[in-house]
N, CA, C and O of each residue as an XYZ file, in Angstrom:
256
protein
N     127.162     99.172    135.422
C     127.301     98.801    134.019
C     128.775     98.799    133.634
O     129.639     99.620    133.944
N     128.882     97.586    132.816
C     130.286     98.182    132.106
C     130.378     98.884    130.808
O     130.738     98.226    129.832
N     130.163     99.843    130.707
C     130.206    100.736    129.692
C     131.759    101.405    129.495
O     132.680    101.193    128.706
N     131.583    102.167    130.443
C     133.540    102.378    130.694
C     134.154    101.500    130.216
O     134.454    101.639    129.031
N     134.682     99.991    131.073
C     135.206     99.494    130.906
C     135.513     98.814    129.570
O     136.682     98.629    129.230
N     134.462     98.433    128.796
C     134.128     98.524    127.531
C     135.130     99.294    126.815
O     136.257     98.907    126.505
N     134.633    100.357    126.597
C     135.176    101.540    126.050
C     136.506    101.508    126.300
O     137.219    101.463    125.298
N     136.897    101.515    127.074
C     138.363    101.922    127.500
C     139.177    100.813    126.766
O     140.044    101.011    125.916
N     138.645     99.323    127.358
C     139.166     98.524    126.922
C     139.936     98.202    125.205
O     140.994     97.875    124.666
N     138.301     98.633    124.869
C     138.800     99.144    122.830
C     139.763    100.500    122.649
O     140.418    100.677    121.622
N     139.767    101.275    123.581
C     140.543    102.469    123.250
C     139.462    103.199    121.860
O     139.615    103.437    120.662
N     138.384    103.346    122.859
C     137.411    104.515    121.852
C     137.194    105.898    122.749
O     137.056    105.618    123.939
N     137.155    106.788    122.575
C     136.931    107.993    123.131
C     135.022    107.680    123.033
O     134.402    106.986    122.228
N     134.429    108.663    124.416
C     133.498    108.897    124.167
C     132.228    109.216    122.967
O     131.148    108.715    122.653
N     133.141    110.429    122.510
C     132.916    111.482    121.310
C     132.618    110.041    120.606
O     131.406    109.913    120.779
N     132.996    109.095    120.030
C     133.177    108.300    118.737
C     132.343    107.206    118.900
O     132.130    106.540    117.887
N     131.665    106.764    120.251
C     130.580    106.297    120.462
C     129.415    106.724    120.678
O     128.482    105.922    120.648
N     129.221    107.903    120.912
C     128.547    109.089    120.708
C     127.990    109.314    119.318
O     126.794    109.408    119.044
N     128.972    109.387    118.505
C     129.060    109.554    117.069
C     128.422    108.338    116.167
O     127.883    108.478    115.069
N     128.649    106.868    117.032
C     128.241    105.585    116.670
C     126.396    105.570    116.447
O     125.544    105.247    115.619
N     126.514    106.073    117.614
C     124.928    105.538    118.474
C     124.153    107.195    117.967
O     122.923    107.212    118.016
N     124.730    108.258    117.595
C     123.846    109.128    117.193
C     123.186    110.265    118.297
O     122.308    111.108    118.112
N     123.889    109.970    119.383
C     123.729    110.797    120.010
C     124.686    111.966    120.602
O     125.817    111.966    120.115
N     124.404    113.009    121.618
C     125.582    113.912    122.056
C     126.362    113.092    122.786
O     125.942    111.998    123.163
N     127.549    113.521    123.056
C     129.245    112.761    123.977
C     128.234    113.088    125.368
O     127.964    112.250    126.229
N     127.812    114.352    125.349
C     127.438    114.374    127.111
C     126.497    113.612    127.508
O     126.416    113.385    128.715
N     125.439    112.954    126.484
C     124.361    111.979    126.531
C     124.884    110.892    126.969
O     124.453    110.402    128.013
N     126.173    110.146    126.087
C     127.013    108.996    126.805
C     127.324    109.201    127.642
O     126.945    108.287    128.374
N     128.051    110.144    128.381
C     128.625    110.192    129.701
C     127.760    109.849    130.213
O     127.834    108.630    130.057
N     126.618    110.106    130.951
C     125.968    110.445    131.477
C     125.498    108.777    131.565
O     125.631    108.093    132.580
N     125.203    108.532    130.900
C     124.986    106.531    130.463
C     125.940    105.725    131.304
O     125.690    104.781    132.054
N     127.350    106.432    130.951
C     128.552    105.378    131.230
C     128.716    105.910    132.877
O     129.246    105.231    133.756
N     128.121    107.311    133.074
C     128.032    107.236    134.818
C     126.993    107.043    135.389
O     127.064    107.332    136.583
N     126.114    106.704    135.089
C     124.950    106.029    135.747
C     123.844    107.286    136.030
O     122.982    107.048    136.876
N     123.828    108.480    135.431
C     123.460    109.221    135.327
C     122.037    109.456    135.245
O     121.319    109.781    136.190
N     121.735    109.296    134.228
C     120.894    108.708    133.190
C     120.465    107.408    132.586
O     121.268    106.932    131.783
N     119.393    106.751    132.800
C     118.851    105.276    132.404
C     119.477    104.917    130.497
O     119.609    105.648    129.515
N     119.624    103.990    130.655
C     120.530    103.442    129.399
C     118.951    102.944    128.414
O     118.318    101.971    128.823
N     118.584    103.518    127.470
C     117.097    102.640    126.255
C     117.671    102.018    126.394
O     118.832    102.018    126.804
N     116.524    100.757    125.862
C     117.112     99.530    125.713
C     117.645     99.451    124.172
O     118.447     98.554    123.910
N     117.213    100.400    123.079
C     117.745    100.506    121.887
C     119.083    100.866    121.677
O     119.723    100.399    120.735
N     119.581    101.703    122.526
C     120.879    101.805    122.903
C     121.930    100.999    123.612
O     123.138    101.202    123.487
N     121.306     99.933    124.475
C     121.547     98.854    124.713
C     122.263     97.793    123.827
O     123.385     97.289    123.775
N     120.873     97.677    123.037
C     121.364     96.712    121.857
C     122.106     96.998    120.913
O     122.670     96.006    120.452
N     122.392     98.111    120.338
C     123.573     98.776    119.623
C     124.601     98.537    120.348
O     125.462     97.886    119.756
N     124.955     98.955    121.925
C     126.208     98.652    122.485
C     126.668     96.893    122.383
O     127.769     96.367    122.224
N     125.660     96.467    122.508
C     125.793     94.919    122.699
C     126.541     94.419    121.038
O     127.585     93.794    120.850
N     125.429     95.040    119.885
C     126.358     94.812    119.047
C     127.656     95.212    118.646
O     128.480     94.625    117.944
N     127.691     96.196    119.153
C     129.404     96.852    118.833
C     130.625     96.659    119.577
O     131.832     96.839    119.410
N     130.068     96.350    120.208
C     131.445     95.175    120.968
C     131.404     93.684    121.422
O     131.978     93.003    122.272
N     130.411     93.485    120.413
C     130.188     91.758    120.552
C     129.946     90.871    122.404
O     130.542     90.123    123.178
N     129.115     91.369    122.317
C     128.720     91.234    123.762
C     127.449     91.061    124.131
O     126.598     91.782    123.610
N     127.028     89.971    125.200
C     125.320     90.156    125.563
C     125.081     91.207    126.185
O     125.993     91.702    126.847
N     123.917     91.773    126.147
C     123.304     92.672    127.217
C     123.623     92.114    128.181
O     124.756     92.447    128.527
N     123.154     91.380    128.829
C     123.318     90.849    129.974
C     124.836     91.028    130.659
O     125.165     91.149    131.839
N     125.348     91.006    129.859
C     127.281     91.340    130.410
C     127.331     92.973    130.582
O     127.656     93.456    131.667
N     126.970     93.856    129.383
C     126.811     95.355    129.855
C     126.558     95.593    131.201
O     127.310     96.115    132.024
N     124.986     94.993    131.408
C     124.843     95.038    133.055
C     124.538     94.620    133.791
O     123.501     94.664    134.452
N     126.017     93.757    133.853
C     126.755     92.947    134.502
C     125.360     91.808    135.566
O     125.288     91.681    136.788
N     124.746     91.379    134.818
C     124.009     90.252    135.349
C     124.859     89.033    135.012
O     124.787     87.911    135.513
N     125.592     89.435    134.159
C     126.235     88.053    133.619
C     127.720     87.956    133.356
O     127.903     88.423    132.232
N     128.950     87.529    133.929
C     130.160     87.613    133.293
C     130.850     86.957    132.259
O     132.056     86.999    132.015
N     129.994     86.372    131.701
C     129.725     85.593    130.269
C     129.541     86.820    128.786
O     128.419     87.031    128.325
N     130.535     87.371    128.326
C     130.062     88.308    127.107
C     129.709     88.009    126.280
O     129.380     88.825    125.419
């Protein structure tokens, strides 16, 4: 997934997407390392917040 890359790219700290989406920072980590399966409700929040398809998150598609 690009979740990281994402992130980094905007210059957001964990904590503040965490804070976005309503859940704990260690819940994201855990997302952005493959840890843990990504909802798809959480999905679509990421997709909207950085203007992006799902499909580009993970990476089926390099089209955002």
């Amino acid at each position: 997934m690009r979740l990281k890359d994402l992130r980094e790219d905007s210059d957001i700290k964990q904590k503040e997407i965490a804070e976005y989406l309503h859940i704990k920072q260690n819940t994201y980590s855990q997302y952005e390392n493959g840890q843990r399966q990504l909802p798809i409700d959480i999905l679509i929040k990421l997709a909207k917040y950085y203007k992006v398809s799902t499909d580009y998150i993970l990476e089926l598609s390099d089209n955002k």
